[in-house]
C-alpha positions in Angstrom: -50.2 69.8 43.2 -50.2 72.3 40.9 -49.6 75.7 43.3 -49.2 78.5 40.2 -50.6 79.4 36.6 -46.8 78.5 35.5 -47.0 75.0 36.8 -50.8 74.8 35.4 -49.5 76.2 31.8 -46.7 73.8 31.7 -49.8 70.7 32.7 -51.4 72.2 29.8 -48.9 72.3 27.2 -47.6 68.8 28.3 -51.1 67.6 28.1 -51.1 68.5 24.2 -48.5 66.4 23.5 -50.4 64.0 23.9 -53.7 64.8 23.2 -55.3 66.3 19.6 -58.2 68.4 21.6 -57.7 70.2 25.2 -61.6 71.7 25.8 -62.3 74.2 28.3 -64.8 72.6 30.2 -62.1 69.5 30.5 -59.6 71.6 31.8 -61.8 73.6 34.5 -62.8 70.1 35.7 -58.8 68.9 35.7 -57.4 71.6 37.8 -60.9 72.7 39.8 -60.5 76.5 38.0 -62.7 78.8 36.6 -63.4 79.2 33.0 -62.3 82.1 32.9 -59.2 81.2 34.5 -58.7 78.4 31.9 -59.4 81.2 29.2 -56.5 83.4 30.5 -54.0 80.5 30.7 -55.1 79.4 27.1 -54.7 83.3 25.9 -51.2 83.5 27.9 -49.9 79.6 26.1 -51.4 81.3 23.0 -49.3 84.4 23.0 -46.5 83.0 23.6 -46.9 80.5 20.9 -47.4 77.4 22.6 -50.6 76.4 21.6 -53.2 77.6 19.1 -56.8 78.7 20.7 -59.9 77.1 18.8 -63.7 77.2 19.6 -64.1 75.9 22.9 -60.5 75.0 23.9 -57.2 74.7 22.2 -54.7 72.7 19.5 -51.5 71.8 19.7 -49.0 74.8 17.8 -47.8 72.1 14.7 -47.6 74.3 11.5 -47.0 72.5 8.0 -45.5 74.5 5.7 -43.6 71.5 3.9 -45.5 68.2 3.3 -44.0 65.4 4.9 -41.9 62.2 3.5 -44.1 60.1 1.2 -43.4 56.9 3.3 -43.5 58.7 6.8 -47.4 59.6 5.7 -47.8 56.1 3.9 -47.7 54.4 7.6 -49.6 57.0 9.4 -52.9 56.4 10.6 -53.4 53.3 8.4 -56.3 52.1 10.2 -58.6 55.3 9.8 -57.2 56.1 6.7 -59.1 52.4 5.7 -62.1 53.4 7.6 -61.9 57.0 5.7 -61.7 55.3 2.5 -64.0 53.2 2.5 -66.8 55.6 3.6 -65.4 57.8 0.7 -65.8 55.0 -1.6 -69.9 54.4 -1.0 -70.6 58.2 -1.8 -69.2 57.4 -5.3 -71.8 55.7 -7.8 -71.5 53.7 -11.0 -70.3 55.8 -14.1 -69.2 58.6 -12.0 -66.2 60.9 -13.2 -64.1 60.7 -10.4 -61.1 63.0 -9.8 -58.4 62.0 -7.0 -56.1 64.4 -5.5 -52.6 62.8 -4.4 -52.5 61.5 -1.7 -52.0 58.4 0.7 -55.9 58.6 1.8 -57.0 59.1 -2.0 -55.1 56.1 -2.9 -56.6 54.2 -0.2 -60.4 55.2 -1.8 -59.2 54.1 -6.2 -57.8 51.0 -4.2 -61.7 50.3 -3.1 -62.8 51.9 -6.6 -60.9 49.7 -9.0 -63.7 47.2 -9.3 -66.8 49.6 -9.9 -68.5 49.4 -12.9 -68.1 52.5 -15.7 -66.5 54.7 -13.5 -63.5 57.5 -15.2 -60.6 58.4 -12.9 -58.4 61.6 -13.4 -55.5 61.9 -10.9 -52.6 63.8 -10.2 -51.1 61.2 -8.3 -48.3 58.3 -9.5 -49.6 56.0 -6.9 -53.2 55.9 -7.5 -52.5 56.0 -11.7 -50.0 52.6 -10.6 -52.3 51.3 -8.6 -55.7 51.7 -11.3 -52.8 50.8 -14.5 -52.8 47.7 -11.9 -56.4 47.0 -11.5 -56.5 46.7 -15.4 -59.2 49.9 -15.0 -60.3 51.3 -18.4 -60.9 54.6 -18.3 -57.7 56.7 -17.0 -56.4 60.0 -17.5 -53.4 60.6 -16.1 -52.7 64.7 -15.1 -48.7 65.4 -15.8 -46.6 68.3 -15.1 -44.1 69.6 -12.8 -43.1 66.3 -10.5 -42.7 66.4 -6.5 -41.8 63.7 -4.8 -42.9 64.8 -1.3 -46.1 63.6 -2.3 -45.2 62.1 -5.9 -47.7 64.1 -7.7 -48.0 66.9 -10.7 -48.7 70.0 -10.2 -48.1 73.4 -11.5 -49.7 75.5 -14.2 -49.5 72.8 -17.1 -51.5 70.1 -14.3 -53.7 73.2 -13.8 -54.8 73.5 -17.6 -55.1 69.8 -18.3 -57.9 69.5 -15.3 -59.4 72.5 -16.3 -60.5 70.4 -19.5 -62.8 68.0 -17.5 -66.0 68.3 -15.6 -66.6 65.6 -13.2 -68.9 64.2 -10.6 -66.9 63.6 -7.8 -63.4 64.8 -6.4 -61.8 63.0 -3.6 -59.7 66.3 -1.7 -56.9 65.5 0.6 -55.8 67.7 3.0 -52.5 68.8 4.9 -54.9 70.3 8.0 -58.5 71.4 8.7 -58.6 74.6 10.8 -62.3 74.1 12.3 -61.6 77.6 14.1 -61.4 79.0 11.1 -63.3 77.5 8.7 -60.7 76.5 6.3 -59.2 73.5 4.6 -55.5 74.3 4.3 -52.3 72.8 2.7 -48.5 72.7 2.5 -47.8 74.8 0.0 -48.8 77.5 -2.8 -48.4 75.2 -5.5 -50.3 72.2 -4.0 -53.1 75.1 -2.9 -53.2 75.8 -6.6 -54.1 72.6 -8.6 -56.3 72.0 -5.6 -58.0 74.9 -6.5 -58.6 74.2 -10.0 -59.6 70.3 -9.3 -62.7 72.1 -6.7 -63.2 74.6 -9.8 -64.3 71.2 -12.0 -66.0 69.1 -9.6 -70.0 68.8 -9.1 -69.0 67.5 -5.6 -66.0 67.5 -3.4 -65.2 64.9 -0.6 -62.6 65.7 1.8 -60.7 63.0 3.5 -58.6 63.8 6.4 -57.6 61.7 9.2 -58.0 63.2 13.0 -54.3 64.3 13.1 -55.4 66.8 10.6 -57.3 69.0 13.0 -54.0 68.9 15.3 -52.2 70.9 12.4 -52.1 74.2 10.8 -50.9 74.9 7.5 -49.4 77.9 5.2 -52.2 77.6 2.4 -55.5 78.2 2.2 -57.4 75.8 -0.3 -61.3 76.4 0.3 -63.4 77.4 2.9 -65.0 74.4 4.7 -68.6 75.8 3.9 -67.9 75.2 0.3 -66.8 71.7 -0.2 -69.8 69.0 0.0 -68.5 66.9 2.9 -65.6 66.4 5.1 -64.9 62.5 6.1 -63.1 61.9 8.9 -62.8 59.3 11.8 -63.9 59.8 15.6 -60.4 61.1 16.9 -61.9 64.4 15.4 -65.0 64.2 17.0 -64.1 66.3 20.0 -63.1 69.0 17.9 -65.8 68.9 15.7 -68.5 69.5 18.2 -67.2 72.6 19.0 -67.5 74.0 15.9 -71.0 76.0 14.5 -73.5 74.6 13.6 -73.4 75.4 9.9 -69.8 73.7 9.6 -70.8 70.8 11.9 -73.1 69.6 9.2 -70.5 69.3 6.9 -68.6 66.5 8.3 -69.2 62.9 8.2 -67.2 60.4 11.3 -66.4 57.2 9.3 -67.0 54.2 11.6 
């Protein structure tokens, strides 16, 4: 039995170890409390940095300010990133321009893209250049500049300029966390928040692809606004934390199954 708001908080905080979405109405049902009650503790976790408060409950604290190891992400959440993908994949149509950021989710959509008819890919990424260089595709243009492994990608000012030279149909935009709160797609870094920036600034259409574990996270750049990107796909771990948000941001995201 929990017998104080200390024990309840520590419940609370344990609870998010393991869970991507605490609500409020979940919790007032758990312990039998109020909602206000289950406010105050959230506000009390939250100032003393334990958790992070969003619309109708609360997040685990996990802030990314450093992407992490290629092949730590390249095992993660294989099975939605494949369910991701492949929704991705049927929003793209024959003799698209298609731009993919790096990333292990981006890779997983050119490996479903490879054997489209008349499509052009740009990318960033070493991985998805191998893999289309692989697939014997046609039409590649491969963006160079400064090289980092964390995610084995170019960025920087000279990646910047070369993407600014295309217009295309369709960018596939991955993302480091998606603060729902907030409305804002986020990632690791300055620099990465920078070519990101310029691949949105040349794309007709952006698709977002972002596993649940991205709603779980908060990072130290701001790419875009979540109103301004055409659609957000993600997979039903999300779902929780998606219906909590407005209406107007609701629309924007798509749960692969």
């Amino acid at each position: 039995m929990l017998n104080t708001a200390e024990d309840r908080q520590e419940k609370i905080v344990e609870l998010l170890r393991g869970e991507t979405f605490l609500d409020i109405r979940g919790l007032t049902e758990r312990f039998g409390i109020s909602v206000a009650t289950a406010r105050r503790d959230l506000v009390e976790l939250e100032e003393a940095g334990r958790l992070r408060r969003t619309h109708g409950g609360a997040v685990p604290v996990n802030q990314v300010a450093q992407d992490s190891t290629h092949a730590a992400r390249a095992i993660a959440h294989q099975a939605e990133k494949a369910i991701i993908a492949a929704t991705a994949a049927s929003m793209i149509v024959d003799g698209d321009a298609v731009l993919l950021d790096a990333g292990t989710t981006a890779l997983e959509v050119a490996k479903l893209l490879v054997a489209r008819k008349g499509l052009t890919f740009i990318s960033n990424g070493v991985d998805i250049v191998a893999e289309l260089i692989r697939s014997e595709v046609q039409n590649i243009y491969s963006v160079g500049g400064e090289y980092t492994d964390s995610n084995r990608s170019f960025r920087g000012p000279l990646a910047e300029q070369f993407i600014r030279q295309f217009n295309v149909d369709k960018l596939i935009l991955n993302a480091s966390s998606i603060d729902v709160d907030r409305g804002l797609i986020c990632t690791a870094s300055p620099q990465n928040a920078s070519i990101q920036k310029a691949m949105i600034e040349v794309a007709s259409r952006v698709i977002v692809v972002a596993d649940h574990s991205k709603f779980a996270k908060s990072s130290l750049s701001v790419t875009t606004n979540i109103e301004d990107v055409g659609v957000i796909v993600t997979d039903v771990g999300a779902r929780s934390i998606i219906d909590t948000a407005p209406e107007k941001l609701r629309r924007k995201f798509v749960i692969a199954n």
